[in-house]
DRENDO-1510 file (C-alpha; in Angstrom, 1 decimal, always signed):
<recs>
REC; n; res; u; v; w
REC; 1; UNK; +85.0; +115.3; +110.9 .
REC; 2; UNK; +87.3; +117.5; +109.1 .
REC; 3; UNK; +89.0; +118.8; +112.2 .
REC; 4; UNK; +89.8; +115.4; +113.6 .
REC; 5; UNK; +91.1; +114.2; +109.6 .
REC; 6; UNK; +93.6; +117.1; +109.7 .
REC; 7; UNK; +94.5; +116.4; +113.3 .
REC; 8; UNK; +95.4; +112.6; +112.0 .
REC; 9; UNK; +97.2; +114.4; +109.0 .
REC; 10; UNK; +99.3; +116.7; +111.3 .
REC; 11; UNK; +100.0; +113.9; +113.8 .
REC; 12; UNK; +100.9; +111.1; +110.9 .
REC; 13; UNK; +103.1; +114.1; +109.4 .
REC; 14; UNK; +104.9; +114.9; +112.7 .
REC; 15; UNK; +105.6; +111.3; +113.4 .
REC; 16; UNK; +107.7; +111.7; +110.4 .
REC; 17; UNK; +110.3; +114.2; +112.0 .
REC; 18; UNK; +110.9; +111.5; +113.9 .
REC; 19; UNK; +112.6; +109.0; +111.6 .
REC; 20; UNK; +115.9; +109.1; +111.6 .
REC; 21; UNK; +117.2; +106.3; +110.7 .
REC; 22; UNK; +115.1; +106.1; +107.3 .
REC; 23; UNK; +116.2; +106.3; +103.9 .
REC; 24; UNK; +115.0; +109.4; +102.0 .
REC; 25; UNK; +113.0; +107.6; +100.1 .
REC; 26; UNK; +110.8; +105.7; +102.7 .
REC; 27; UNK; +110.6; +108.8; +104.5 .
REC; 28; UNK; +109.3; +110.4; +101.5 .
REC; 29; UNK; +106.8; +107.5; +100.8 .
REC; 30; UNK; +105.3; +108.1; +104.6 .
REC; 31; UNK; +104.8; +111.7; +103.9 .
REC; 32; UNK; +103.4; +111.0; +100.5 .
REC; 33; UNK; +100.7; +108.1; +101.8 .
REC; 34; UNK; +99.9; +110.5; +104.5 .
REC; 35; UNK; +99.1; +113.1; +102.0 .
REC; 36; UNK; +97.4; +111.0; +99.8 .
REC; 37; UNK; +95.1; +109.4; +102.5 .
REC; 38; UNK; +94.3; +112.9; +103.9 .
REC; 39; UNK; +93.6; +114.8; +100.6 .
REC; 40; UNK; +90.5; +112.4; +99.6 .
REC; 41; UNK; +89.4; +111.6; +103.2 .
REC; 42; UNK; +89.0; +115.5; +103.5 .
REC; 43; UNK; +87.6; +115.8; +99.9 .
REC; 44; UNK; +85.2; +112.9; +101.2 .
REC; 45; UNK; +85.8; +109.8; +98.8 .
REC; 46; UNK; +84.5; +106.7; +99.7 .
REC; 47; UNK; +87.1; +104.4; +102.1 .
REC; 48; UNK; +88.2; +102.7; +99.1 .
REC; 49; UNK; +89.0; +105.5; +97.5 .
REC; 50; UNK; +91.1; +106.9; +100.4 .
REC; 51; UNK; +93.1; +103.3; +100.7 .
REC; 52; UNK; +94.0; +103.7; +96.9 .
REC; 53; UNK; +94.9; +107.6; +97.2 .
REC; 54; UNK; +97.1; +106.3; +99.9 .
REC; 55; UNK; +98.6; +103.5; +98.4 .
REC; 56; UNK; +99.6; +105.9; +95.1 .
REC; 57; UNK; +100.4; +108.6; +97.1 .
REC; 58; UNK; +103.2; +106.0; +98.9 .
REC; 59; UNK; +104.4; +105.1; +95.4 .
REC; 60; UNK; +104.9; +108.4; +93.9 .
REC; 61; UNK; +106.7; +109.7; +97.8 .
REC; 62; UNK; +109.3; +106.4; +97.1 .
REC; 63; UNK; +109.7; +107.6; +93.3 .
REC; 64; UNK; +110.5; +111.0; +94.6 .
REC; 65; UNK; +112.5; +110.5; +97.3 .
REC; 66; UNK; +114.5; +107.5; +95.6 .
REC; 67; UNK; +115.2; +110.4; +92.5 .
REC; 68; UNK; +116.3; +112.5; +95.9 .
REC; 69; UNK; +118.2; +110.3; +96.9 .
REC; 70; UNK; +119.6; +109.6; +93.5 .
REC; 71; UNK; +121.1; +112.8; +93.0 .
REC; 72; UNK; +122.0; +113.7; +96.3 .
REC; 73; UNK; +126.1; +115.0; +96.9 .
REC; 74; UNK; +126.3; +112.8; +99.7 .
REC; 75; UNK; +126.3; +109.7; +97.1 .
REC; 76; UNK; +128.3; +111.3; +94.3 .
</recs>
């Protein structure tokens, strides 16, 4: 169960390389749900519990990458 939950992890993680045409931010917010989800399906939480750790984990990537973004040369 563990192999195949890092397997998704990797494979939601790679799919991210692939996105070029989004913002920091939303790129970030992928990477963070993906974390998020990952982290407490491996630690075992209940599927609720994953959904919400995916759902913050989105929300604080989009924070991040928006403060990225935010202070990035390219929009100075």
């Amino acid at each position: 169960m563990q192999t195949m939950t890092v397997t998704l992890l990797l494979a939601a993680m790679g799919l991210c390389g692939g996105c070029d045409n989004l913002s920091t931010p939303q790129k970030t917010a992928i990477g963070g749900a993906a974390l998020g989800t990952g982290i407490a399906a491996v630690a075992g939480a209940p599927f609720a519990a994953v959904v919400g750790a995916g759902l913050i984990g989105g929300a604080v990537g989009y924070l991040g990458g928006e403060a990225i973004q935010s202070n990035s040369l390219e929009t100075r």
